[in-house]
N, C-alpha and C positions, 0 to 999 in steps of 0.2 A: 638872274633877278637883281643883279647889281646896278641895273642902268638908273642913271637922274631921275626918270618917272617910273619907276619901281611901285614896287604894293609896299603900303604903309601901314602900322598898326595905331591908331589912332587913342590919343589919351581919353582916358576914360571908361577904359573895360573894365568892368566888374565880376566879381565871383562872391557868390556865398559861403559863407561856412563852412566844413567837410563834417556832419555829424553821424555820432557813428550808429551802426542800426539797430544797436540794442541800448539803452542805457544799463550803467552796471553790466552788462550783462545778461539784464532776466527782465529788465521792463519794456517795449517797446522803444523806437528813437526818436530823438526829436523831430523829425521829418519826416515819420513812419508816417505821417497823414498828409504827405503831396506825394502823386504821384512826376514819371521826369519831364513831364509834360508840364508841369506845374513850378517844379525846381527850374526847368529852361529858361522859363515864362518869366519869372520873377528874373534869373540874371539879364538876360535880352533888356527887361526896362530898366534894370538899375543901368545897365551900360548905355540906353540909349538918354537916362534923364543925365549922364554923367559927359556922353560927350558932344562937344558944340558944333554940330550937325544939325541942320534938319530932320528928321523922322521920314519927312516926305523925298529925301532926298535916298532913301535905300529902296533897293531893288531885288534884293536875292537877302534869302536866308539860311547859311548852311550851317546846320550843328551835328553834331555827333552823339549816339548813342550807343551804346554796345546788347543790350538785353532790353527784352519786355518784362515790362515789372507788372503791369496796371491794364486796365482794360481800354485805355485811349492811347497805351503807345506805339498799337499799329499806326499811329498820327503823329506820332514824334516829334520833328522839328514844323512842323504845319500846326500843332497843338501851342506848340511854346510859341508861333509865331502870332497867334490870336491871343493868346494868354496876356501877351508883353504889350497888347493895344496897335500893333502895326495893320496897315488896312488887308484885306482880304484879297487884295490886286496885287498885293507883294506873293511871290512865290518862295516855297522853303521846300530846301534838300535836307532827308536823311541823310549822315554819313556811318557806316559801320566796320571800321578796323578795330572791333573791338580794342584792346586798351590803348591803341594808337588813334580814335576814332577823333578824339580833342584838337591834335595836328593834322588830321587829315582834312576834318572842315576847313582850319583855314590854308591850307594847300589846296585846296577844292575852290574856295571860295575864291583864292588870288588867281589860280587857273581861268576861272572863269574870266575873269576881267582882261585878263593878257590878253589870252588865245581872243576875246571879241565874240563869241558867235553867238553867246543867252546873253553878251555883259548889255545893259540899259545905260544910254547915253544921260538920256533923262534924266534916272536914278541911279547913279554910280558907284554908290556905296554899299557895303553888305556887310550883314551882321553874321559871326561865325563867331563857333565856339561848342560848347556841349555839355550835357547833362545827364546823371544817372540818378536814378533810386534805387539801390541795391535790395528793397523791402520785395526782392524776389518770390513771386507766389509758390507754394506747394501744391504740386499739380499731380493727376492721374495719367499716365500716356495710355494710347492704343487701345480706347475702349469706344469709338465712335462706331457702329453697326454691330456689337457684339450685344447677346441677351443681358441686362441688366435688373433684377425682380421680377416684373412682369413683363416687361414690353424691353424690344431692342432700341438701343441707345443712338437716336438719331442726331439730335438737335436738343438744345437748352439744359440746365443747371441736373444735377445728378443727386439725387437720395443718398444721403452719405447711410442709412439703415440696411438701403438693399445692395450693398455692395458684400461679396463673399468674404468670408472670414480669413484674415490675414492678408486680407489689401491694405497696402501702404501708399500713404501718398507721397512722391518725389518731392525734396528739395531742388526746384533749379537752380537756386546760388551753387551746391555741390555740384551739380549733373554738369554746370556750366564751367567747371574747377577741372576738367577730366577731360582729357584729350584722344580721342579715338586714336589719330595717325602715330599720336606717341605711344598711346597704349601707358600712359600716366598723367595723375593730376598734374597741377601747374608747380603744386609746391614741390613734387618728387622730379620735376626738370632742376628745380633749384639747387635742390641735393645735391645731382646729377653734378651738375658745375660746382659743388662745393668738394666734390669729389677729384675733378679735374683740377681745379686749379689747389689741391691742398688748403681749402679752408677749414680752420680750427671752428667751435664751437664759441670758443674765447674770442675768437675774430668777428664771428658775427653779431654775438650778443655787443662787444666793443663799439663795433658800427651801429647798431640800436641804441646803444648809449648814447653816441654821438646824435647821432639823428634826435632825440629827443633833445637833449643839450641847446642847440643847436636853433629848434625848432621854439623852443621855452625863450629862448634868451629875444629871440626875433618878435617875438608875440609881444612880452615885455616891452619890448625898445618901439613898441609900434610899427613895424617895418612891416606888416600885412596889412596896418589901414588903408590904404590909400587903395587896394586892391577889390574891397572886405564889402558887401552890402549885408546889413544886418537883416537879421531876419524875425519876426515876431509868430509866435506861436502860440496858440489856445490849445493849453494842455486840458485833458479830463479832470471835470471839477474843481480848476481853479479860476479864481475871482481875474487876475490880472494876465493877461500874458507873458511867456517865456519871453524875456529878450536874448536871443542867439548872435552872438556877436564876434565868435572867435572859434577857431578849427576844437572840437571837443575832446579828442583822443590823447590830446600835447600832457605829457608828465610835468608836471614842477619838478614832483621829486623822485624821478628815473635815478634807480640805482643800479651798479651791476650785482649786487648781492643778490636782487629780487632776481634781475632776469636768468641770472647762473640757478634759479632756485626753480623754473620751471620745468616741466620736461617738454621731450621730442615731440613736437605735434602730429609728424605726419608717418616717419618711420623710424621702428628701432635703431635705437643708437646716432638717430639724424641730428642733423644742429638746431633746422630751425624749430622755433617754437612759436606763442601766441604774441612772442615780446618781440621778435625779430623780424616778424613776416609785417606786410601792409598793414594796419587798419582798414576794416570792410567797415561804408561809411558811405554816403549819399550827398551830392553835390552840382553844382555848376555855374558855369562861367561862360561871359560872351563878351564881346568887343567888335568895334567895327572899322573895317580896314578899306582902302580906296588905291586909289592912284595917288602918287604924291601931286602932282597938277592939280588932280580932282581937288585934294586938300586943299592945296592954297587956295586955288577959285572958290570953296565954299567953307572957307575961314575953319577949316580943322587943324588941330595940333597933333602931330605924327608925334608916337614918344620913340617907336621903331621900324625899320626898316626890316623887310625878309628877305635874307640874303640868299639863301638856300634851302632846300627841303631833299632827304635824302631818303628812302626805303631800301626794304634789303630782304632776303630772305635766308633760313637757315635752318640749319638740324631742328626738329620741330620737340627732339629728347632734350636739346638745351637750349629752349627757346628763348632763357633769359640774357643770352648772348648777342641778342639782335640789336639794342644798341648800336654794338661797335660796327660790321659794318652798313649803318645806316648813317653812325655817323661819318666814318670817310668816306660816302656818297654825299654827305650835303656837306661837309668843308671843301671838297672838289669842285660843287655845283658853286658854293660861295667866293672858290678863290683864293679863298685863307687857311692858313696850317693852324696845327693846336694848338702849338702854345701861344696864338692869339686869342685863344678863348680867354676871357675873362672870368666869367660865370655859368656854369652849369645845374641846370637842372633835369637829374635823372632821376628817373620812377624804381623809386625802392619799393620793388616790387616783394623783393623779398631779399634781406642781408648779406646771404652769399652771393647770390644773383649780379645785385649792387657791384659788392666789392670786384666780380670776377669783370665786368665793364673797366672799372677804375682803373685797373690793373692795367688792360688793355688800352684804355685811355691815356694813361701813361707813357706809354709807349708809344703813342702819338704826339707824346709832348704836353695832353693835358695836365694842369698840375691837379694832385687829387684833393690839396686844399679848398681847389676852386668848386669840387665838387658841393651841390647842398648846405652852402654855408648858413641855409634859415631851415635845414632839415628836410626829411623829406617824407615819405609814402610810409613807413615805418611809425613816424609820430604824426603825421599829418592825416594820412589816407590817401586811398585809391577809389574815386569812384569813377569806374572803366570810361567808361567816355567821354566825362566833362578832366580828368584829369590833365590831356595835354593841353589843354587849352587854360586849366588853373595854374600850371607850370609856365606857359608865356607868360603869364600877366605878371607871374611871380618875377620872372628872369628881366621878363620889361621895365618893369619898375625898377627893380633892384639893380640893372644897371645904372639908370637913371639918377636914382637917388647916391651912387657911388663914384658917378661921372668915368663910368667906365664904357668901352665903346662895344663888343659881342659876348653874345649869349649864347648856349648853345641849350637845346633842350630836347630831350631823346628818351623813350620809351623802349621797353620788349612787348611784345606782344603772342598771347597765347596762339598755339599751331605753327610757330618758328617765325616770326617776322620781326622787325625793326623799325622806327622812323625817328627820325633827327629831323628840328628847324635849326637854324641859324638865325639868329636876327644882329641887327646891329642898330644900337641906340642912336637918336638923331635929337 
């Protein structure tokens, strides 16, 4: 992907806010009232009113999503693509690598254009990127044809009266946390590798400190505006709207006293806890990427180049190690060795997880300075699908803005997988 007419990532992508799905805790979220069909929607148009493109000029829409949350996300990127005002004659691809789903759209979407055989001469440009609403429903499994009150349960909504005593209804966000193949959730892979590479308790909470640090000092300094569509919100029974304007989960005043002061969330004796794992939180991001030709001929501004895209697969018990070789699949496809990375953005998915990447990062020559130096998934959030794609925009800018030339940005993905982009600022 290194050639002159390469795929280009076009200025002007947007992402919304990463809000998280509870407020406090115990109220609802600020986004608990769009579904990701709705969050898509909204990033799509902030990035199409933001870059100097035609509208008429896109042809393919691929986003990513990871879970159904709502009853329109069997429509997923087709929903967000009517939502965002694009015509009905444009086509949109679902993409689902779960939490790698963000980089797969636009690998999908740059595929497309290369290889020729869906790309539109006409419309050459496409909008990629992705969206979650984590406001995951609590659902019944396995009661379609079974006797329910009077009558067997064929079709339509169910009598929550006549269901027998001691039926619970499933959390998906959990059920979705739990890994068949590994036979554990996603946080007890994490252990797993905090167990392997000797991470301390002290290490992880440390890296959550940073990460918020980190994340707080960036927000500050503005370094997420340029990325950032605000979002307005009609809360219940208020007069004005919420204005949303900045990731919600970010501490000012992250300390390590508080996070040394919680316990193990998921197992005795384990490290992580509610301070060191992701923020679960609701989001998305889109942008639109072309030919660099295409660009010029229709007066667009590339802020990046994608140099390479890497996947990978692995032990599915420490599935937060798929980073690494994902990424020495796409600095091989790119060309370039580690220690040309500049800037990094990896999905703290969870602290030990993180750290046990870096480690190995390292040893590629990344420097782990260069890791998340605006924070990351820890103070920011993870919301599954729009995240690799909030992680370019982050890594794109933020080269830009530091006049540095590659990016690297690389996710784990639940079931054992990996994906790494490379890009490089132009």
């Amino acid at each position: 992907m290194a050639s002159d007419d390469g795929i280009v990532i076009l200025e002007g992508g947007r992402r919304l806010p990463r809000a998280d799905i509870l407020v406090d805790n115990k109220k609802p979220g600020l986004f608990s009232r769009f579904s990701a069909t709705q969050l898509g929607g909204m990033a799509i148009k902030a990035a199409l009113e933001h870059t100097v493109v035609d509208p008429m000029l896109i042809g393919h829409v691929v986003m990513g999503m990871a879970q159904h949350s709502h009853r329109d996300s069997i429509y997923a990127a087709q929903g967000m693509r009517w939502r965002s005002g694009l015509a009905n004659d444009v086509p949109a691809l679902t993409v689902a690598r779960i939490c790698g789903s963000g980089v797969e759209a636009i690998a999908i979407g740059a595929e497309m254009t290369l290889a020729g055989l869906r790309h539109d001469e006409a419309r050459p440009f496409t909008v990629v990127g992705g969206a979650e609403s984590m406001q995951y429903p609590f659902t019944l499994y396995n009661q379609r044809g079974r006797r329910i009150g009077e009558a067997v349960q064929k079709y339509g909504p169910i009598d929550a009266k006549t269901l027998p005593p001691g039926t619970y209804l499933q959390d998906v966000l959990l059920m979705s946390l739990y890994d068949p193949s590994a036979r554990m959730s996603m946080a007890n892979t994490a252990e797993e590798l905090g167990r392997r590479y000797s991470i301390t308790r002290e290490q992880a909470d440390a890296f959550a400190f940073r990460s918020h640090t980190n994340a707080s000092r960036a927000r500050r300094a503005g370094w997420f505006d340029e990325e950032m569509q605000t979002v307005c919100v009609q809360l219940d029974g208020a007069e004005a709207p919420k204005v949303v304007a900045h990731d919600t989960h970010v501490m000012d005043d992250a300390s390590l006293q508080a996070m040394a002061a919680l316990r193990p969330a998921f197992e005795a004796g384990g490290i992580i806890t509610a301070g060191n794992a992701s923020a679960v939180v609701d989001g998305a991001a889109a942008m639109v990427i072309g030919k660099a030709s295409d660009a010029a001929s229709h007066g667009g501004k590339p802020i990046a180049r994608i140099r390479g895209v890497g996947v990978a697969g692995c032990d599915p018990k420490i599935m937060g190690i798929g980073p690494v070789p994902a990424t020495r699949n796409a600095l091989a496809h790119a060309g370039i060795a580690g220690h040309q990375i500049d800037h990094v953005e990896l999905n703290e998915a969870f602290a030990p997880q993180a750290l046990a990447c870096i480690r190995e990062f390292e040893a590629m020559g990344i420097d782990p300075e260069r890791v998340n130096p605006m924070g990351g998934a820890v103070a920011l959030g993870h919301p599954l699908g729009a995240t690799g794609a909030v992680l370019t925009l982050t890594c794109a800018y933020a080269l830009r803005r530091n006049r540095q030339r590659y990016g690297l940005i690389t996710l784990c993905i639940g079931g054992g997988q990996g994906i790494a982009l490379v890009i490089e600022s132009v």
